[in-house]
C-alpha positions as CSV (number, residue, x, y, z in Angstrom):
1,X,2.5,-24.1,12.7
2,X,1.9,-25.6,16.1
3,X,1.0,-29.2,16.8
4,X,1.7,-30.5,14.1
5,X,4.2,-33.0,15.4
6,X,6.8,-32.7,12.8
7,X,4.3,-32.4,9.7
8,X,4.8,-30.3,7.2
9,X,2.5,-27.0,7.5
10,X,0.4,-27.5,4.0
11,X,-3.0,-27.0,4.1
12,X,-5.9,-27.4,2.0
13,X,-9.0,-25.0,1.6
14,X,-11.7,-26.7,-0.1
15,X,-14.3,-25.1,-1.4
16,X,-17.4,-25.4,-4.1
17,X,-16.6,-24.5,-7.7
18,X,-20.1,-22.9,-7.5
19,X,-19.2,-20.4,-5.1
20,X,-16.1,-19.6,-7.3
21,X,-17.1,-15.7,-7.1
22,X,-17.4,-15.8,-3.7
23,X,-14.1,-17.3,-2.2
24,X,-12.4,-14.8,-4.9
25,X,-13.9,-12.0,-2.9
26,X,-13.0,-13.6,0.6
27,X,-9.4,-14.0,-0.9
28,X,-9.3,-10.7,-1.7
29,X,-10.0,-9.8,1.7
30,X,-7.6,-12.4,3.5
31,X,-4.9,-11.1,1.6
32,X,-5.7,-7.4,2.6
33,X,-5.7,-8.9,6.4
34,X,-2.7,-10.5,6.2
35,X,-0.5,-7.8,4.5
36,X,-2.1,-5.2,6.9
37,X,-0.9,-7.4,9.6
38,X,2.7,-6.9,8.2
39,X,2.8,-10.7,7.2
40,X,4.5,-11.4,3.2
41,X,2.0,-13.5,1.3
42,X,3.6,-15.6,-1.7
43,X,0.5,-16.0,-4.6
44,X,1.4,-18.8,-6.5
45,X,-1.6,-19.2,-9.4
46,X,-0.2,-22.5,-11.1
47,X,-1.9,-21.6,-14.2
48,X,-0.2,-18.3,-14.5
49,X,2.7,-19.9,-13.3
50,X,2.9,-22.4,-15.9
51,X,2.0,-20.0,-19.2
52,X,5.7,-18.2,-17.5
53,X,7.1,-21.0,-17.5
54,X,6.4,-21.8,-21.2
55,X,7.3,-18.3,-21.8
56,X,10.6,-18.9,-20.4
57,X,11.5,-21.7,-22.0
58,X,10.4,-20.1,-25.7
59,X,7.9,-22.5,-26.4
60,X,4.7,-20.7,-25.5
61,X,3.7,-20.5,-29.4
62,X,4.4,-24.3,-29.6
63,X,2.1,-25.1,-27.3
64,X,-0.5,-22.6,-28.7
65,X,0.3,-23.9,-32.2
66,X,0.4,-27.6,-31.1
67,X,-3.6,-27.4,-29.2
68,X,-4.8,-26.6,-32.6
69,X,-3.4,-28.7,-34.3
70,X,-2.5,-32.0,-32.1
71,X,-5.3,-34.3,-30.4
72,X,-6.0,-33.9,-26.7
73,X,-4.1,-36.9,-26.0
74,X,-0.9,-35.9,-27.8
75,X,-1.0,-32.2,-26.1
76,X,-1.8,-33.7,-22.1
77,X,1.3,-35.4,-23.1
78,X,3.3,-32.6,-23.9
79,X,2.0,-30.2,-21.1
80,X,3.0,-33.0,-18.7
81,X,6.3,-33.4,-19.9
82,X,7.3,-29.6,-19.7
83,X,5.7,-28.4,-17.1
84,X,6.6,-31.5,-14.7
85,X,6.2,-31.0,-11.1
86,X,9.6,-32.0,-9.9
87,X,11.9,-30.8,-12.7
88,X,10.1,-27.8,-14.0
89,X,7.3,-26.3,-11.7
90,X,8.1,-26.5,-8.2
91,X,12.0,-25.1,-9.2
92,X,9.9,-21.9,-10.4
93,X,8.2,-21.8,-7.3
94,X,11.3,-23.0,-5.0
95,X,12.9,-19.5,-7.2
96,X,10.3,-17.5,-5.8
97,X,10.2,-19.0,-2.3
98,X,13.9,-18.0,-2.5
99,X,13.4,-14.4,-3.4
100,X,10.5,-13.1,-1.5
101,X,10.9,-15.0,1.5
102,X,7.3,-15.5,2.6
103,X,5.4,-15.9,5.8
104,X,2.7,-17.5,3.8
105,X,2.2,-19.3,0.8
106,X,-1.2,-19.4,-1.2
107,X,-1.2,-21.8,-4.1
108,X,-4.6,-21.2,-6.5
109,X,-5.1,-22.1,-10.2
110,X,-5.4,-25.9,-9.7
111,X,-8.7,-26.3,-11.1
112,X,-7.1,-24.4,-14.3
113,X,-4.1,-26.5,-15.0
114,X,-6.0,-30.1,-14.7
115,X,-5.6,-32.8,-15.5
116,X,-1.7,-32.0,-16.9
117,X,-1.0,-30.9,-13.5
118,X,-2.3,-33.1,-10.6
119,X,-2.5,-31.2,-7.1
120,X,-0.8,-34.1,-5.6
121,X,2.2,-33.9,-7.2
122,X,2.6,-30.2,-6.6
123,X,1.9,-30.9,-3.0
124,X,4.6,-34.2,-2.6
125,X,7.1,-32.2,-4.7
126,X,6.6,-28.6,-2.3
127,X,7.5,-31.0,0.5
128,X,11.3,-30.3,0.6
129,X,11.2,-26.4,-0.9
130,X,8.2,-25.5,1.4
131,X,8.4,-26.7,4.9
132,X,9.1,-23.5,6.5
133,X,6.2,-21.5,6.4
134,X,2.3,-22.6,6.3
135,X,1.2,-23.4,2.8
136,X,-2.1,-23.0,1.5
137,X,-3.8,-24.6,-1.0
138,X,-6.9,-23.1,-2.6
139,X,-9.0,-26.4,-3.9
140,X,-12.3,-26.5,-5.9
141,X,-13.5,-29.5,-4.9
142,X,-13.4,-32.1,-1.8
143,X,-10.6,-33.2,0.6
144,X,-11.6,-35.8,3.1
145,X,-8.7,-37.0,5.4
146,X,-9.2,-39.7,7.8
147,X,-6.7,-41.9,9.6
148,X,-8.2,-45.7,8.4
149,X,-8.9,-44.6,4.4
150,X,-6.0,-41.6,4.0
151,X,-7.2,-38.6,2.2
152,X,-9.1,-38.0,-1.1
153,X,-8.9,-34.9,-3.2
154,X,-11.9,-34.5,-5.3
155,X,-11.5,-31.8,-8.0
156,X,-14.9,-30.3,-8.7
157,X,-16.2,-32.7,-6.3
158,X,-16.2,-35.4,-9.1
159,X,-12.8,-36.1,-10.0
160,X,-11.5,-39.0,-6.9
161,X,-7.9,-39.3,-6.7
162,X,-7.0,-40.9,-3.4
163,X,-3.3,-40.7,-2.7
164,X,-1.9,-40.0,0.5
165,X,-1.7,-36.4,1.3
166,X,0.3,-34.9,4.2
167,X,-1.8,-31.6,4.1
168,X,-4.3,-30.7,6.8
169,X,-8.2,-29.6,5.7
170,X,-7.8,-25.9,7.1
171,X,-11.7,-26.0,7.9
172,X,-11.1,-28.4,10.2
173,X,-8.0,-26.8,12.1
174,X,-9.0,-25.2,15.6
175,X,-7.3,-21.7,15.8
């Protein structure tokens, strides 16, 4: 949370799908680490996140019913529209920010809820629920940032999407 000159403390962990196994296991152990050290770590999966949300809102069985019977287009288009960022996800989260009162915030699941959830827009919408505690983004895939080009997250390393992002790459961050 220092020097970051009035940024807001999101970070991004980038990592190889390949090595999937693996950075569950070091997750595991980071969580460990920082609950020993008496510090409250809010897991936000957005998959699992999103299937409460449907839950919630009693359509869970639509949705199930609607992917076997609807194309792919016609069902991205429905998962968009209720599970949106701004009026339906991050308000789950911003409910749970509320009631746990983290130190820490890890978000994973992003590779799971592609493409009807886009890891930018979870990031732009945290922006003004999220800004008090250092937010970490668990990413399969690429994040380049540099000052002339902006920053690229590349899901899977394939997948380019290169809006601006006001995260830092946590591999790069000197302790």
């Amino acid at each position: 949370m220092e020097s970051l000159n009035n940024e807001v403390p999101f970070f991004i962990c980038p990592y190889d799908i390949a090595r999937q196994k693996d950075i569950d296991e070091v997750y595991v152990r980071l969580l460990k680490h920082l609950e020993g050290s008496n510090l409250s770590v809010l897991e936000i999966n957005l998959y699992n996140t999103c299937i409460d949300i449907l839950r919630a809102r009693n359509i869970w069985s639509q949705v199930l019913d609607a992917e076997e019977l609807s194309a792919k287009s016609e069902l991205l288009e429905l998962l968009q529209g209720v599970l949106d960022p701004q009026d339906h996800l991050v308000p789950a989260i911003s409910e749970r920010i509320t009631s746990t009162n983290p130190d820490v915030m890890f978000i994973t699941g992003v590779g799971e809820v592609f493409p009807f959830i886009r890891s930018h827009n979870v990031l732009n919408n945290l922006q003004s629920v999220a800004k008090g505690f250092p937010t970490v983004m668990f990413f399969p895939g690429r994040y380049t940032h540099e000052i002339a080009s902006g920053a690229s997250l590349d899901l899977f390393g394939r997948l380019h999407d290169d809006k601006y992002y006001r995260a830092f790459n946590i591999l790069h961050v000197e302790a």
